[in-house]
N, C-alpha and C positions, 0 to 999 in steps of 0.2 A: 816206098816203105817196105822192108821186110824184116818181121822176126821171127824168132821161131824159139821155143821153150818144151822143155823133157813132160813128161809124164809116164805114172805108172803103166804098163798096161793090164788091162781089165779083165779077166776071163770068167767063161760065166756071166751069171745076173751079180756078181758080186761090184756094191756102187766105186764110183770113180771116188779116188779121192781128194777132200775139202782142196787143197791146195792147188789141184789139174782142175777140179771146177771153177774156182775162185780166177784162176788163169787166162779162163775165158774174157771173165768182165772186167779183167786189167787188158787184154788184146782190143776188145770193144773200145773202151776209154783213148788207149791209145789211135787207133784208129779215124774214132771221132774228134781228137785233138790233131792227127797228120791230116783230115778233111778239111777243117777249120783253118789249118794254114797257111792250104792250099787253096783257099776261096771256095771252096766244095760245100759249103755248109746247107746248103738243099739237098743233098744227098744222105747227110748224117742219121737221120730216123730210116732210112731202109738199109744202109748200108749195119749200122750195129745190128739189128735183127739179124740180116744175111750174117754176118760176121759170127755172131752169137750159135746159130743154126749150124753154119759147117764147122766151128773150129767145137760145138759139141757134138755131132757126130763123130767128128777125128776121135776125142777123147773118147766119149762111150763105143765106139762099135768098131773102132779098126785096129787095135789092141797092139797100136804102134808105143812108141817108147819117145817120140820127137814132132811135134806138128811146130809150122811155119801159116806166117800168114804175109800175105803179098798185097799190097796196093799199089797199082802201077795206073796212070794213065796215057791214052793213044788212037790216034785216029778219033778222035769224041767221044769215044767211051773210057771207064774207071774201070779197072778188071779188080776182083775181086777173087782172090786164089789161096786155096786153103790148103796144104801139102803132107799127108801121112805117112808116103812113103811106104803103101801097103794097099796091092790090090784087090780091085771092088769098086763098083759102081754105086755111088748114090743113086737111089730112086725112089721116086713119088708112091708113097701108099697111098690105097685107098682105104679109110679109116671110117666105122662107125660113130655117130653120132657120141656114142658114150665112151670111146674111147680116150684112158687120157693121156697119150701121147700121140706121134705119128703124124700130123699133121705140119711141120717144121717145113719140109721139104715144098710142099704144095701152100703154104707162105710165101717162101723163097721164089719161088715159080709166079704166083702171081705179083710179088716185087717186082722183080725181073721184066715180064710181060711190062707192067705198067710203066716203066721207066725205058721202053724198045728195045729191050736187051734180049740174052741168051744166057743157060747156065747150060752145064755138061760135066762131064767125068773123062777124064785126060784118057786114050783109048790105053794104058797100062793100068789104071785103074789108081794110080796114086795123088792125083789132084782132082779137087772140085774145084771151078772155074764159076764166076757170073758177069757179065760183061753189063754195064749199066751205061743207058744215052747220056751223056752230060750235060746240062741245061745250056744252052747258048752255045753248044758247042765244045766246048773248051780245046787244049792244043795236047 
């Protein structure tokens, strides 16, 4: 599966808008409906989080104009690829207790962990990648 849909980009603290937000949780939906069809439906509650986490980061912070999203499966993992087209490295804050964002990343990370996977940032800086085990294998 891949698609991929416009948005404004951001500059500044000025918010994203309703419609690049709203974008997100029509990618998720779709998502969890190509999981489901594909017999993946063990996967659906971590993979929309994950989905949710990178394709808003794209939107809030890489102040592209185009993000894609990729499900592919291979070798028994589901890759999970979010595409900006704008370099920069995701990385894990570390976040206080009251903070109220910031914590997405270190989510995604123990998703990740828990399902034997890996996530990273493509070495150009334009894709966030997370590779998740597939229950029983799959092909």
């Amino acid at each position: 599966m891949s698609e991929r849909f416009r948005v404004a980009p951001r500059y500044g603290n000025a918010p994203a808008r309703d419609q690049d937000t709203c974008r997100v949780g029509m990618m998720r939906r779709i998502a969890a409906a190509r999981l489901r069809y594909c017999g993946l439906d063990s996967l659906i509650d971590e993979v929309t989080v994950i989905v949710s986490e990178l394709l808003t980061n794209a939107v809030l912070h890489s102040g592209t104009t185009e993000v894609a999203l990729s499900l592919s499966v291979r070798n028994g993992f589901l890759r999970v690829t979010v595409t900006d087209g704008m370099p920069g490295a995701a990385t894990r804050k570390d976040v206080d207790e009251n903070a109220e964002s910031g914590r997405g990343l270190a989510l995604l990370e123990a998703l990740v962990a828990e399902h034997g996977g890996t996530w990273g940032t493509s070495d150009d800086g334009t894709k966030t990648w997370c590779d998740l085990t597939i229950p029983g294998g799959g092909s």
